[in-house]
C-alpha positions in Angstrom: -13.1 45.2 -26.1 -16.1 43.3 -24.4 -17.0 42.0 -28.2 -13.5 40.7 -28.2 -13.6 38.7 -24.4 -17.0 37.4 -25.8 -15.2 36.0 -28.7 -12.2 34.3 -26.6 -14.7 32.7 -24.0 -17.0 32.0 -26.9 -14.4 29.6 -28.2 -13.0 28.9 -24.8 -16.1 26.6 -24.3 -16.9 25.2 -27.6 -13.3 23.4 -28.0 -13.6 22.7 -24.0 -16.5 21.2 -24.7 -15.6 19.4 -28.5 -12.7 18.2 -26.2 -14.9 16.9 -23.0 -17.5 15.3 -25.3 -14.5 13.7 -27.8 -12.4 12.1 -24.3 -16.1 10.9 -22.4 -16.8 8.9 -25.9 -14.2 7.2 -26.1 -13.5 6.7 -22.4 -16.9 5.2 -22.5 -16.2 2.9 -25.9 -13.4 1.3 -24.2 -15.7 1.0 -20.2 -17.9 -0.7 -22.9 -15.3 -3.0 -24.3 -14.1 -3.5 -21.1 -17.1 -5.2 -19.9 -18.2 -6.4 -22.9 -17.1 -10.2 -21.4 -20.2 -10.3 -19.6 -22.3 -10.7 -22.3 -20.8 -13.9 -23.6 -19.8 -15.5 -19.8 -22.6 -14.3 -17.6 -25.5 -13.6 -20.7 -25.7 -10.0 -19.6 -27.6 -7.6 -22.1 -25.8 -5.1 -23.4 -27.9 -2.2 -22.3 -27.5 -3.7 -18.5 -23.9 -2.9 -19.6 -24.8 0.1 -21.2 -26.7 1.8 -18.0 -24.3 0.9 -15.6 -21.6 3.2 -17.6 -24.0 5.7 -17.9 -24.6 5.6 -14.0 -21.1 5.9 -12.9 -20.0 8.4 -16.0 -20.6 11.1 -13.3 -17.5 9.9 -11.4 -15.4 10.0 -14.4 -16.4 13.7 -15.5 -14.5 15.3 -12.6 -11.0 13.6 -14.0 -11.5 14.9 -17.2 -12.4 18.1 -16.9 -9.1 19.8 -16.4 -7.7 17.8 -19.3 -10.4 19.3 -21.7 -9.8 22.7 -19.9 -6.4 22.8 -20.6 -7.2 21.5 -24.2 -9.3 24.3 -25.1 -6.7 27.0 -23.5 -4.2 25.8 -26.0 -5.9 25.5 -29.0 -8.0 28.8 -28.4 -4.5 30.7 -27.8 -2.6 28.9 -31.0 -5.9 29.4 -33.2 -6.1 33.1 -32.4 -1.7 33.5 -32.6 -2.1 31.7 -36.0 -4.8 33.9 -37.6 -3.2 37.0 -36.0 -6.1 37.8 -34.3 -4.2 38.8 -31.4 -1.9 40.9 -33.4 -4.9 42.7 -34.7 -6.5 42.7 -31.2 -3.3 44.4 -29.7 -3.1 47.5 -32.1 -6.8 47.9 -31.4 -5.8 48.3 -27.6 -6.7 45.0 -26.1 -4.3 43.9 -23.1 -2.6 41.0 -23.0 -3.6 41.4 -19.4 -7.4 41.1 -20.4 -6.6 37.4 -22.0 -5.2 36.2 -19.5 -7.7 36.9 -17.2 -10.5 35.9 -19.4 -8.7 32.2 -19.6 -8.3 32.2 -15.5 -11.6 33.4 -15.1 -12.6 30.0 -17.7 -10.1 28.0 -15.4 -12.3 29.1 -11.9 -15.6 28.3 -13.8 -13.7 24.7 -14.9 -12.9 24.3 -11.5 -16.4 25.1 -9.5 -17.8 22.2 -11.8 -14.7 19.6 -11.1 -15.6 20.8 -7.2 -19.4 20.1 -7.6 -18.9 16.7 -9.5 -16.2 15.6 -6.7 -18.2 16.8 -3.5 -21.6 16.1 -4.3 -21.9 14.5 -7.5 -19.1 12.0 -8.1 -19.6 9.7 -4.4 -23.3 9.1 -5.3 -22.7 8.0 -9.1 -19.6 5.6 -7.9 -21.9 3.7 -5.6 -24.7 3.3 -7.9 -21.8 2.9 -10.6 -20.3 -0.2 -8.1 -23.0 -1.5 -7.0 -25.0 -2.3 -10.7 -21.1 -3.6 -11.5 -20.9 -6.0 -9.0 -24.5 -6.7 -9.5 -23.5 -8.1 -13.3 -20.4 -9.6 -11.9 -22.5 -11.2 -9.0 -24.7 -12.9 -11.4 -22.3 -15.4 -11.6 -23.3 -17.3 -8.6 -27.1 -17.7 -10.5 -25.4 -18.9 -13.9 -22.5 -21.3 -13.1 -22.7 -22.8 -9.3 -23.4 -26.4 -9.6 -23.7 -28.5 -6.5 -20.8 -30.9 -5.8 -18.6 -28.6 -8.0 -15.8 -26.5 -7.5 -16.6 -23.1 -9.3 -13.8 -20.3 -9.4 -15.7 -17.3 -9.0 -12.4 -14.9 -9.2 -8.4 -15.5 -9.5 -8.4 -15.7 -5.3 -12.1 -16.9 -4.4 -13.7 -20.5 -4.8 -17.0 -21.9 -4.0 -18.8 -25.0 -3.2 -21.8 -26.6 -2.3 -23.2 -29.9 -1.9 -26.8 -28.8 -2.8 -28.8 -26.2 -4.6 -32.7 -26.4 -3.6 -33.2 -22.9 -6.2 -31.3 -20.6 -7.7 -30.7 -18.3 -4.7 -30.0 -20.9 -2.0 -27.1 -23.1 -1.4 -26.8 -26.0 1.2 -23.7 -26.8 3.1 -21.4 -24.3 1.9 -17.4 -23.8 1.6 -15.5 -20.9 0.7 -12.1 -20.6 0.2 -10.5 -17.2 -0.4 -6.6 -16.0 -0.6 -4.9 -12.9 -1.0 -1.1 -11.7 -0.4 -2.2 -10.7 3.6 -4.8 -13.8 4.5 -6.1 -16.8 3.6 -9.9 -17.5 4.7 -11.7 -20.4 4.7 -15.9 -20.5 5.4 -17.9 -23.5 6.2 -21.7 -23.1 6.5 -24.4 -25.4 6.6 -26.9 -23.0 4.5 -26.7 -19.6 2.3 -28.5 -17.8 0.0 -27.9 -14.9 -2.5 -29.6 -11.3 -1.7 -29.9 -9.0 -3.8 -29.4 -5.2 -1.1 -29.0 -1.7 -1.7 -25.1 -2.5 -1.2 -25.3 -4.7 -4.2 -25.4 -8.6 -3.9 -25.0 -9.8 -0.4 -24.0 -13.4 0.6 -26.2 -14.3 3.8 -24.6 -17.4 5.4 -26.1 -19.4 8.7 -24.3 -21.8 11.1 -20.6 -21.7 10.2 -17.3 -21.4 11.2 -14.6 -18.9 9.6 -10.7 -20.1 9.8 -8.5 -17.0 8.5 -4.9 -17.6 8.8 -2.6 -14.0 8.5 1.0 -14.9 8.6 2.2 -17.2 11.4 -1.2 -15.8 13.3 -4.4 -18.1 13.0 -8.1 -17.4 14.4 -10.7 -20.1 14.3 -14.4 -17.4 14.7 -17.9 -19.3 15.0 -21.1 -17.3 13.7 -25.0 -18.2 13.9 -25.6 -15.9 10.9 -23.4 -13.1 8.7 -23.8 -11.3 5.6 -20.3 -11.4 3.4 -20.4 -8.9 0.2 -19.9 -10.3 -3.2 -17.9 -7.2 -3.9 -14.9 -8.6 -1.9 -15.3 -11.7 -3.6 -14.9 -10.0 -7.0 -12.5 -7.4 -6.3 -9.9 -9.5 -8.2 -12.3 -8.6 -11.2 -12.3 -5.4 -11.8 -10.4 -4.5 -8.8 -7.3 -2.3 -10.9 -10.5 0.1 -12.1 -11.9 0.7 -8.7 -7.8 1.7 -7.3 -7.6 4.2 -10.5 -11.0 5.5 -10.5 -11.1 5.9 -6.5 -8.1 8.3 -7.0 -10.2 11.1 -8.0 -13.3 10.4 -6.8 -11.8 9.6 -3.2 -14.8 7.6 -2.0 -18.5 6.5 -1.9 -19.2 8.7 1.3 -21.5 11.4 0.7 -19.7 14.7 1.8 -22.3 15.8 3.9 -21.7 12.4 6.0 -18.1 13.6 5.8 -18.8 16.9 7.4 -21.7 15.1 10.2 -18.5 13.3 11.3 -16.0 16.5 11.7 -19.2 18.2 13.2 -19.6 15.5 15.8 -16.1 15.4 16.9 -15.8 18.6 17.9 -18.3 18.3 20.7 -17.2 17.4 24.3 -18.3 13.9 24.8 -16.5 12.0 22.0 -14.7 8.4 22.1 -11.8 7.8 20.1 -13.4 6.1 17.7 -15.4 9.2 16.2 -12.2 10.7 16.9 -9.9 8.7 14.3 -13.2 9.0 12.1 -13.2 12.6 11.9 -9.6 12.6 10.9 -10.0 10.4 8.5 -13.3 12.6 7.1 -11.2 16.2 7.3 -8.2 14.2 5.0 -11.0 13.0 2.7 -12.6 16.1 2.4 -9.5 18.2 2.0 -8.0 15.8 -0.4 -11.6 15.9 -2.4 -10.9 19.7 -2.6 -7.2 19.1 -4.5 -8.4 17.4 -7.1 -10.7 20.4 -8.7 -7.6 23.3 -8.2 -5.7 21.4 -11.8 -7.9 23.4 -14.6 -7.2 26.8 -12.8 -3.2 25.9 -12.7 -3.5 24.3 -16.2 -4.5 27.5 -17.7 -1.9 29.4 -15.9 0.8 27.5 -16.8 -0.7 27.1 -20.7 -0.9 31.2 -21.1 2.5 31.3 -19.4 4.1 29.2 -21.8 2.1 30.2 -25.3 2.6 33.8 -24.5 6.2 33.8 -24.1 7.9 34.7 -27.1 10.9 32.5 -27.5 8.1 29.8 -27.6 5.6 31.6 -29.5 8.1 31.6 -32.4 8.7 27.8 -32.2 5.3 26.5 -32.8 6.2 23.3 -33.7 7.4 22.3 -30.4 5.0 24.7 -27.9 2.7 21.8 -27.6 5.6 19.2 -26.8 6.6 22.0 -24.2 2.9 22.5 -23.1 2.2 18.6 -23.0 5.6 18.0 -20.9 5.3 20.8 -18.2 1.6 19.9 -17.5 2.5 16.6 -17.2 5.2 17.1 -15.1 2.8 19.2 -12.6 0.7 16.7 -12.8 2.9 13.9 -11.8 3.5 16.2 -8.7 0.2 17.1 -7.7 -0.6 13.6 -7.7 2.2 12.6 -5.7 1.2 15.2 -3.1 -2.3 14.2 -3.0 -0.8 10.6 -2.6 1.1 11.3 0.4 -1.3 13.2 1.7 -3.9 10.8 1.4 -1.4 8.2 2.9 -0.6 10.4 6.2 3.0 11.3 4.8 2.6 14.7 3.8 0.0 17.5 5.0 -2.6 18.1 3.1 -2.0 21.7 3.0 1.1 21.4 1.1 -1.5 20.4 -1.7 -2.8 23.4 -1.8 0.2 25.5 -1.2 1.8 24.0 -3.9 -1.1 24.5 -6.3 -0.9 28.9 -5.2 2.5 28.8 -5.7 2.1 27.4 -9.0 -0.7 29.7 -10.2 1.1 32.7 -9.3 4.7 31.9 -10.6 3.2 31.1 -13.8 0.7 34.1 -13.8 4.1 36.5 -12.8 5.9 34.7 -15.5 3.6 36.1 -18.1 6.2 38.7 -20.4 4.1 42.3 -19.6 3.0 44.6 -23.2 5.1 46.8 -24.1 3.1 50.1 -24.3 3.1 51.4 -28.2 
């Protein structure tokens, strides 16, 4: 019998990871394509292009994951019903009992890796990942500012000067930037481009900011202030940071997640830190949602492939596989949505994730003894 879970978990992990490898390629063709403009407008290299999807490919790892997981569940389960392996298996004396638990035992390994790429290695990738994109967006400023010319930099951000001593500074400056909440408007008599840790920073000097929000209107004088060429170019690529900060939640490192929970908790706090912690505790929870979908996944796929009804129809167990997953799916994000959002608690995430598991794992038909 052990030969025979060595077998399962041995092809358990070579289609998980065919599949994993197979969705990262061509995830990574179309990040590729999908930048590719910046060769031709902003005379990027491609490998500039090239190492900044490698950098943030950590961040992307996490989402796919429980898709190959639930992948290789399928396709180890149908390959093994086809060949009548487990027919074969089951007169030797092999439980159906044992292959399920082999696949959830695959599922809790799947699921310790999404959990390490989302707490620890997913927020570090998605700042370098931002940053080096911004960077090659940013470069912009070097390439196509002229002085005494109005140069769109994005959809909802313009810039002018009226002279350009080098490359990295700008003379009497004006911004002019809109968006559905606010319209901003920055006049400064000097700024130059910096290149930070953050990414590419803005540094303006002896200006004046007029912001106009609704019927409300705010007139702010500065000596000096660093603006970040991120939120000028968040019109850009702005739709892939909202998808891709789904799952990996944030750029803040967990361990600054839990120093802020840890702080609140002693005596002498201000409300500040207060609302903080909060706000860490949902992130962190919500960061351990995400990584629970392979162990449900392969619940749900055993439940399904091993009831017979279905088993007989095998033409339309992956249309029924592909539609209850996705159903689930549709759910757990919505939860994790809501959660994330303040309308729903976060413990309902994982509550709904048990539930799941265990319905699925008691809907599993039991042998009948020979």
């Amino acid at each position: 019998m052990k030969i025979i879970n060595i077998h399962i978990l041995s092809m358990l992990t070579r289609i998980f990871f065919v599949a994993l490898m197979s969705i990262l390629s061509i995830y990574f063709s179309l990040l590729v394509l999908r930048y590719g403009n910046l060769i031709s407008e902003n005379n990027q290299g491609l490998s500039s292009i090239l190492w900044a999807c490698i950098v943030g490919m950590p961040m992307h790892v996490s989402f796919f994951i429980p898709i190959a997981t639930a992948i290789a569940t399928f396709f180890t389960i149908s390959i093994l019903q086809q060949q009548n392996s487990l027919l074969g298996a089951f007169a030797l004396g092999y439980r159906r009992r044992s292959l399920v638990m082999q696949c959830v035992a695959f599922g809790l390994i799947a699921t310790a890796i999404t959990a390490t790429f989302t707490l620890f290695i997913g927020p570090p990738a998605a700042r370098a990942y931002y940053t080096r994109l911004s960077m090659l967006h940013a470069d912009r400023l070097f390439i196509y500012t002229e002085p005494k010319k109005f140069i769109k930099l994005t959809d909802k951000s313009t810039i002018w000067m009226e002279e350009k001593p080098s490359e990295a500074t700008m003379l009497n400056i004006v911004f002019d930037m809109k968006d559905k909440k606010q319209e901003v408007l920055i006049v400064a008599q000097k700024g130059r481009v910096l290149r930070t840790e953050k990414g590419m920073m803005i540094e303006v000097s002896n200006g004046t900011i007029w912001r106009r929000q609704g019927q409300k209107r705010q007139i702010l004088e500065f000596e000096k202030m660093l603006y970040g060429v991120n939120s000028l170019l968040t019109s850009t690529h702005g739709w892939v940071r909202r998808i891709q900060k789904f799952w990996t939640r944030s750029e803040i490192p967990t361990r600054t997640l839990l120093a802020r929970i840890k702080k609140a908790k002693s005596i002498k706090h201000s409300q500040k830190e207060k609302i903080s912690a909060h706000h860490a505790r949902r992130e962190l929870t919500l960061r351990l949602a995400f990584p629970l979908l392979p162990t449900v996944f392969v619940a749900l796929i055993c439940a399904i492939c091993l009831t017979p009804s279905i088993r007989k129809a095998p033409k339309w167990r992956a249309v029924i596989v592909f539609a209850i997953l996705l159903i689930y799916a549709c759910i757990h994000v919505a939860a994790v949505i809501l959660s994330s959002k303040g309308g729903l608690s976060t413990t309902i995430v994982f509550l709904l994730s048990a539930l799941v598991f265990t319905v699925a794992l008691l809907a599993i038909p039991k042998q009948k003894g020979k």
